[in-house]
C-alpha positions in Angstrom: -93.4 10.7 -82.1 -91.0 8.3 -83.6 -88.0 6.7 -81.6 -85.5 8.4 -83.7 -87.6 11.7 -83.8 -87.6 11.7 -80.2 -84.2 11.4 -79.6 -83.1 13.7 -82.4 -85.4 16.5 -81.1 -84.0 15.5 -77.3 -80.5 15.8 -78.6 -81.3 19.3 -80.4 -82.8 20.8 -77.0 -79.9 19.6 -74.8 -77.5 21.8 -77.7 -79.6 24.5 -77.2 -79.8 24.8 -73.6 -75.7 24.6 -73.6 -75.1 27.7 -75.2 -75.6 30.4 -73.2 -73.2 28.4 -70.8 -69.5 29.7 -71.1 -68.1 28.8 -68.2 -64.3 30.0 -69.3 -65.9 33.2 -70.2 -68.4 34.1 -67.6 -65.5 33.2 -64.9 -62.3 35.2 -66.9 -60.2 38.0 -65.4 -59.4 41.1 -66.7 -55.6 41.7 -67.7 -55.5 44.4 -65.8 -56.1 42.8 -62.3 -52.7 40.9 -62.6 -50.8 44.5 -63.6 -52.1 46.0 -60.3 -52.1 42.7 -58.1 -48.0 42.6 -59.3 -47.4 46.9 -58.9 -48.7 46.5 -55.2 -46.4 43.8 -54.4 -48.6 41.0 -54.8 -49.5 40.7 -50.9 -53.5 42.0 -51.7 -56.3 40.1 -52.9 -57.8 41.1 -55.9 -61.5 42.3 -56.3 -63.0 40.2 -58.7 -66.5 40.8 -59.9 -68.5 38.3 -62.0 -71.2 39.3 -63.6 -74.8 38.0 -62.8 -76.0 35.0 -64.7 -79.8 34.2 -66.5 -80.0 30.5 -66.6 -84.0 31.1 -68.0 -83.3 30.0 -71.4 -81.1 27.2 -69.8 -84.0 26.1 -67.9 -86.4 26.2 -70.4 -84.7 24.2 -73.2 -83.6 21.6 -70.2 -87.4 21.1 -69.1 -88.5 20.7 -72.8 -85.5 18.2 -73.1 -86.7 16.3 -70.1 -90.5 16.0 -71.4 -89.3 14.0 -74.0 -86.9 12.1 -71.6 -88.6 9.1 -70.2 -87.7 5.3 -70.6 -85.3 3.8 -68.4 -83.0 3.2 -71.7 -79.4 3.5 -72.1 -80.2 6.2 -74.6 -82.4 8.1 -72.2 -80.5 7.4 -69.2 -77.5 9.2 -71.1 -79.4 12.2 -72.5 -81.1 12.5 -68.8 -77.0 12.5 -67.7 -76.2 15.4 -70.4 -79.1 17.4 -69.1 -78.4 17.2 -65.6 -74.5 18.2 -66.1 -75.7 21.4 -68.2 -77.9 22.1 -65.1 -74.9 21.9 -63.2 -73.1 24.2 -65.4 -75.5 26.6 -64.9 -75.4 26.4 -61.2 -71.8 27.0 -61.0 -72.0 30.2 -63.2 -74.9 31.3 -60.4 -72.8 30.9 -57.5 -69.5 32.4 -59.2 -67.3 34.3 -56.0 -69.5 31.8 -53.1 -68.8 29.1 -51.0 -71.4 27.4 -53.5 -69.5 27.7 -56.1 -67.1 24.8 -54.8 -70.4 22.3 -54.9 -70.9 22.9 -58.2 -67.0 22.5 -59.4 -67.0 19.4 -57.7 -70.1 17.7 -59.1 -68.7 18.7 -63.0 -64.6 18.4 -62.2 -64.8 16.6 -59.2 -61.8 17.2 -56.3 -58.4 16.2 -55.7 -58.9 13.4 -53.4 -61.8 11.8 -54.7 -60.9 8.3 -55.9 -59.7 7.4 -59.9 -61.3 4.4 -61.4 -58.9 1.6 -59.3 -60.9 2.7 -56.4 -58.3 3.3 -53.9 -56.0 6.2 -55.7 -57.1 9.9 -55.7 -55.5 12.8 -58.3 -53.9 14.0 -55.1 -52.0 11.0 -54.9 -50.9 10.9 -59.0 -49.9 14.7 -58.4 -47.7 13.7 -55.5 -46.3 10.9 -57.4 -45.3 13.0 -60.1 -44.1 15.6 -57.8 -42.1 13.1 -56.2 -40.2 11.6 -58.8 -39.1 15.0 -61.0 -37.6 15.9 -57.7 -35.8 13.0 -57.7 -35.0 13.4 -61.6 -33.3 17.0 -60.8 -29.8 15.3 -60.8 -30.2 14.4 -64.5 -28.7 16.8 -67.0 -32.0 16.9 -69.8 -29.7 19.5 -71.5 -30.7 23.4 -71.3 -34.3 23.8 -71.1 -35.4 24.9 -74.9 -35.8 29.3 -74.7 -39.2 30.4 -74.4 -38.8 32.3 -78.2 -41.3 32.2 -80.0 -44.4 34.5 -79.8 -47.1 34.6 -80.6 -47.8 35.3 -84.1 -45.5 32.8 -85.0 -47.6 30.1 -83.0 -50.8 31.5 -84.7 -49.0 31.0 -88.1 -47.8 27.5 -87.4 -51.3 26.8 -85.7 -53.2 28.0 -88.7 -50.8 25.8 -91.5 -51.9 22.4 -89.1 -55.6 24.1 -89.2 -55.6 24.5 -92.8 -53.5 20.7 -93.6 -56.3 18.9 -91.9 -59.5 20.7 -91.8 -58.9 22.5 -95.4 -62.1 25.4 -96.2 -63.5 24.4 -92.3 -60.3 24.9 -90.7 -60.9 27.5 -87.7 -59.8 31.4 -87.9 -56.2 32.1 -85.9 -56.5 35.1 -83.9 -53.8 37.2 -81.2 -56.0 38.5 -78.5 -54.6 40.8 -75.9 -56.7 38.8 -73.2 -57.2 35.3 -72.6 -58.1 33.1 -69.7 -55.0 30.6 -71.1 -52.4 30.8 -73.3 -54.1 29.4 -76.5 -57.4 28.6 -76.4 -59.4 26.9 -79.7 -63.4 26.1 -80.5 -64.8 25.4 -84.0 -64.4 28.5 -85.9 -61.8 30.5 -84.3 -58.2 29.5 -82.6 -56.9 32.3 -79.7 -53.8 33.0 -78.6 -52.8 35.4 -76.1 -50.2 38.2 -77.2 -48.1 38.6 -74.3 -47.3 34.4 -74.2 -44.2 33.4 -75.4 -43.4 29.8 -76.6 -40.5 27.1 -76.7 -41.2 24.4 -79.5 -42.2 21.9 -77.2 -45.2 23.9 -76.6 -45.9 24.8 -79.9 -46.1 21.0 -81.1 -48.6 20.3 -78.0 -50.6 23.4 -78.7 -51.1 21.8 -82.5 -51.7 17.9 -81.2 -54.2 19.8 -78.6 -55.7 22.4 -79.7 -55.8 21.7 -83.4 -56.0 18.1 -83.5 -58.1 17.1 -80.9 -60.6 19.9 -79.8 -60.9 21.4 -83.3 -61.2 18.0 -84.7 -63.9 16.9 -81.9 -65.6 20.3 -82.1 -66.4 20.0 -85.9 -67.3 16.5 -86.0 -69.8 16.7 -83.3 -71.1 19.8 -85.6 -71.5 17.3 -88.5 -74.1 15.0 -86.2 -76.9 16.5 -87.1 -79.1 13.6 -85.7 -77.3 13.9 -82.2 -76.9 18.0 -81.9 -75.3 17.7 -78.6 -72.0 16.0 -79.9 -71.7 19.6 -81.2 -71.5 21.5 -77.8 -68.1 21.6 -75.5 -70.9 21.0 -72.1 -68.8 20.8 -68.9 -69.4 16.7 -68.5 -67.3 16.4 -71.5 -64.2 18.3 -70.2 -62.6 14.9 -68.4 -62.6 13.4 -71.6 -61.8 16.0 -73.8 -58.8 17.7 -71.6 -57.8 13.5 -71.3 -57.4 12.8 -75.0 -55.8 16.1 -76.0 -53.1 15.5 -72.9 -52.7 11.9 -74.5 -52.1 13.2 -78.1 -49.2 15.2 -76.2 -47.9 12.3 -75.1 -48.1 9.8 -78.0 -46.8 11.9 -80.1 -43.5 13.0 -78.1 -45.1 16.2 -77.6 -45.1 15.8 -73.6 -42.0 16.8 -71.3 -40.9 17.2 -67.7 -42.3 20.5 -67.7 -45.7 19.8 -68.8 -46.2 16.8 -66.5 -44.8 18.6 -63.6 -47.5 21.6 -64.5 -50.7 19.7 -64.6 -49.5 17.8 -61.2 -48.7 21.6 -59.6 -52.1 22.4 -60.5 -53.6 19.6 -58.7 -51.5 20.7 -55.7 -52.7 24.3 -55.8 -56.7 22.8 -55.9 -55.8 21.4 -52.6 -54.4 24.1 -51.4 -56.9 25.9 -51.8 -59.8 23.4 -50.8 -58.0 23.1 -47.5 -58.0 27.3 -46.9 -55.2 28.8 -48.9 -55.9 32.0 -50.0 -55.1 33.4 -53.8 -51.8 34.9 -52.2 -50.6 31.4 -51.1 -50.8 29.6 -54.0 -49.6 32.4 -56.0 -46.5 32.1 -53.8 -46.3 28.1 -54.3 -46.4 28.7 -57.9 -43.6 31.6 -57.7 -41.2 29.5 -56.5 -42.2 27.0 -59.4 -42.4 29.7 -62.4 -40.8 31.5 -64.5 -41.8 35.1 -63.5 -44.4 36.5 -61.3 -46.1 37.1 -64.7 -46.8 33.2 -65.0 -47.0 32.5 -61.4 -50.1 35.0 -61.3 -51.6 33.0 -64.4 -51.5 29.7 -62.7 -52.9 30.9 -59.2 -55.7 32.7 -61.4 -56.6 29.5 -63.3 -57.3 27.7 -59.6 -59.5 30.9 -57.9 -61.3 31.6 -61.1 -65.2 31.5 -60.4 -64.0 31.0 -56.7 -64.0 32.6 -53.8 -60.0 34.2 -53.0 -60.2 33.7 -49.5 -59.9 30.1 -50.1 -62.2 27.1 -49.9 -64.0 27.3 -52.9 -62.0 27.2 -55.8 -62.3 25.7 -59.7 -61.4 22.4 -59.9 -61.1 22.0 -63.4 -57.7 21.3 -63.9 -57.5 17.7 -62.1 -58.9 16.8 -65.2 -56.1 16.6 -67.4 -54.3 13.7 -65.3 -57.5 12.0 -64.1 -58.7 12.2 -67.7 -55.3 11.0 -69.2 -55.4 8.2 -66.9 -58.8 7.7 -68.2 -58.4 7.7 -71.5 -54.9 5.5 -71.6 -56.5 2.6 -69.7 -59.7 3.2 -71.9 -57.8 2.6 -75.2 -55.4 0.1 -73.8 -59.1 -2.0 -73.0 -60.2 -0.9 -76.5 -57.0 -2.8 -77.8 -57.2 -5.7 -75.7 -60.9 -6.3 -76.8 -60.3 -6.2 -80.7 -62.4 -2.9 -80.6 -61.4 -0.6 -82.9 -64.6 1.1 -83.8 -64.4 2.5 -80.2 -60.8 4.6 -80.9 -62.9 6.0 -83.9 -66.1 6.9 -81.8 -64.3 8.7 -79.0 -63.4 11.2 -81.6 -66.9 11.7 -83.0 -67.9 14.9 -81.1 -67.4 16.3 -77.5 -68.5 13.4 -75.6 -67.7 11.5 -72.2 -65.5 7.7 -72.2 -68.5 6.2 -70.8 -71.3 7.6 -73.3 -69.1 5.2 -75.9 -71.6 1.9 -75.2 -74.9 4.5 -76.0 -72.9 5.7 -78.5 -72.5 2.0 -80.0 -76.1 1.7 -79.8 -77.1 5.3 -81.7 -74.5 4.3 -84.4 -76.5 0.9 -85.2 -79.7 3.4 -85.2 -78.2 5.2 -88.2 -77.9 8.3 -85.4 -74.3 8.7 -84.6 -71.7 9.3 -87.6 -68.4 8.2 -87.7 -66.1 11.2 -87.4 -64.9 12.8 -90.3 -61.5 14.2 -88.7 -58.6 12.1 -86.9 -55.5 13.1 -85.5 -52.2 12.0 -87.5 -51.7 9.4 -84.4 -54.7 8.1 -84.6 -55.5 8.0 -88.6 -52.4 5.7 -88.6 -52.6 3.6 -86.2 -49.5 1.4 -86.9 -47.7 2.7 -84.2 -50.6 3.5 -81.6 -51.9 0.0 -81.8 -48.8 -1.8 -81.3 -48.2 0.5 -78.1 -51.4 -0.2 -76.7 -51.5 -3.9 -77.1 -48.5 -4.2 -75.3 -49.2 -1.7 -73.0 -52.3 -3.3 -72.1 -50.5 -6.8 -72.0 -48.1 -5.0 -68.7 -51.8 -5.1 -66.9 -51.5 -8.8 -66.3 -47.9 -8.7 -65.0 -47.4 -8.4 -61.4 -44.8 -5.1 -61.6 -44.4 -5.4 -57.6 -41.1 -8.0 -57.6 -40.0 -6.3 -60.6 -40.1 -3.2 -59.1 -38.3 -4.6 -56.2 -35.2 -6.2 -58.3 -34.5 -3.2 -60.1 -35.1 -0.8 -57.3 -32.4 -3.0 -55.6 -30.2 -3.4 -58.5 -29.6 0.3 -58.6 -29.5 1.0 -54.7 -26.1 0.6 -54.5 -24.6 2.4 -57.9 -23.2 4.9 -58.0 -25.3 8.2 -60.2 -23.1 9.0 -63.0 -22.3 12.4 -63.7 -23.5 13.1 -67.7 -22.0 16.3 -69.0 -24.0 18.7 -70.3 -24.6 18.5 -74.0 
């Protein structure tokens, strides 16, 4: 078989062996167990049943894959990668409500304390920091916090008008669904939102940068590889990435507040909790005292025992991935900047992919394999602004911020907060 053969046909079995995989799916609760856990007081644990998964079609497209998987190339070395983080997948959806399940989680999502990229730093330790300093922000008057007005059908109508500006006759379907496992959720042909949510405009613009403009656009340009099939499929060892660059696009683009931030670091915090024993009751109370109603509270303490077991100890650990991916992502582009490499910030938008399949990725495009992506994001299709961020962003790496730190930290010690009326 031809090189390219080969790998196009490897590619094609690795898409096919992700689909019966929905891991957001397979592991959602029913409405109506947060309507009876709230009636009864919320002091018992829900019974959550998952149902039974087949991974024989999984396996069988994964073992067929592998047959053709067999130099020790970059190229096979990063489809044998893909096929053992679909295997994973799998796993996890077979040991949904165990003490396995936790295993699994951590070998997609990883955990709270394992180390970021610097080597010495954990999520945990981001979280904390984060935590830390919006406490210390309370004293500043941001203004009254922007009503939570709009619902949903509004959001599906503004989501739809960015779906149909930039995507045109492929732009996705924008449905209200009575149940969700989040509050908008978006693939390549159909954007959900739930109908109970209610939104500020803050969280309409980062539902549109996203939803719409990153995991839309990523989804249908991996469809469009037709050479490299598995750029098409949202398989669990591109979730870092993925969640990483949508969270970014909320934040280059203004879209990101307090509230945001302080949500994806009380997320991290609940994972912990609940590695370290808390039960679903616990971190539903930790997230009551955070929340806006029980309603919301119930919804973030779902999206950490999802899959999991209630009792504690084994809960999904997906959500450390929007601030280790973020982090990720930032010091990926800032490097991408530094180097005079453009053609990377294009590539990591060419389908559903991981930061570090970009060098294989490099390679397939010189093959004639891997397109260039037909979709960008505003923020990233002009790139005035984005570059001139990044290179001097990047240029703050080589300063030592310690004795800077230190003067200013100094400098303000002794003055006095001034009281800012509210607007």
């Amino acid at each position: 078989m031809h090189e390219k053969d080969r790998i196009r046909s490897a590619a094609g079995l690795l898409y096919r062996s992700t689909q019966t995989i929905r891991i957001l799916t397979h592991i959602a609760w029913p409405q109506s167990h947060r309507e009876h856990f709230l009636k009864n007081k919320a002091y018992k644990l829900p019974k959550i049943e998952y149902p039974s998964f087949d991974a024989t079609e999984t396996r069988a497209c994964l073992a067929e894959a592998r047959a053709l998987i067999h130099d020790d190339s970059p190229v096979d070395r990063w489809l044998s990668k893909t096929a053992d983080q679909v295997e994973s997948g799998a796993r996890l959806l077979g040991a949904c409500g165990s003490a396995e399940f936790l295993e699994h989680s951590r070998a997609l999502y990883g955990v709270p304390t394992d180390a970021l990229q610097d080597e010495s730093s954990t999520s945990l330790d981001l979280a904390n920091r984060l935590s830390n300093v919006f406490e210390r922000l309370n004293h500043v008057e941001l203004g009254a916090p922007p009503p939570a007005c709009y619902l949903a059908d509004y959001v599906a109508e503004r989501m739809s008008a960015a779906a149909q500006a930039m995507f045109g006759a492929e732009a996705p379907e924008v449905q209200v669904v009575d149940e969700l496992s989040a509050n908008a959720l978006a693939g390549p042909k159909r954007i959900r939102i739930r109908r109970v949510a209610s939104f500020t405009d803050k969280d309409i613009a980062q539902l549109i940068q996203h939803e719409v403009y990153v995991h839309v656009a990523t989804s249908l340009n991996g469809i469009a590889q037709t050479d490299l099939r598995i750029l098409g499929a949202s398989h669990p060892g591109s979730t870092r990435t993925q969640e990483g660059l949508a969270v970014f696009a909320e934040f280059i683009t203004g879209s990101m507040d307090i509230d945001r931030f302080r949500r994806l670091a009380d997320r991290v915090l609940a994972i912990q909790m609940a590695i370290d024993g808390a039960e679903f009751v616990d971190v539903f109370r930790f997230f009551l005292e955070r929340a806006d109603s029980p309603e919301q509270a119930f919804e973030n303490a779902r999206r950490v025992y999802r899959g999991g077991d209630l009792r504690g100890g084994a809960p999904f650990t997906k959500d450390i991935v929007y601030l280790d991916g973020l982090l990720r992502v930032h010091n990926f582009l800032r490097a991408v900047v530094a180097a005079g490499r453009s053609d990377c910030l294009l590539l990591l938008f060419c389908g559903k992919l991981d930061i570090e399949d970009i060098p294989v990725l490099c390679e397939l495009s010189a093959m004639g394999l891997c397109r260039l992506p037909r979709f960008l994001p505003p923020w990233a299709a002009d790139r005035r602004f984005l570059l001139s961020y990044l290179a001097y962003s990047s240029y703050l790496n080589n300063i030592d911020l310690g004795p800077i730190r230190k003067h200013y930290a100094g400098l303000l010690e002794q003055s006095p907060i001034v009281a800012i009326p509210a607007s």
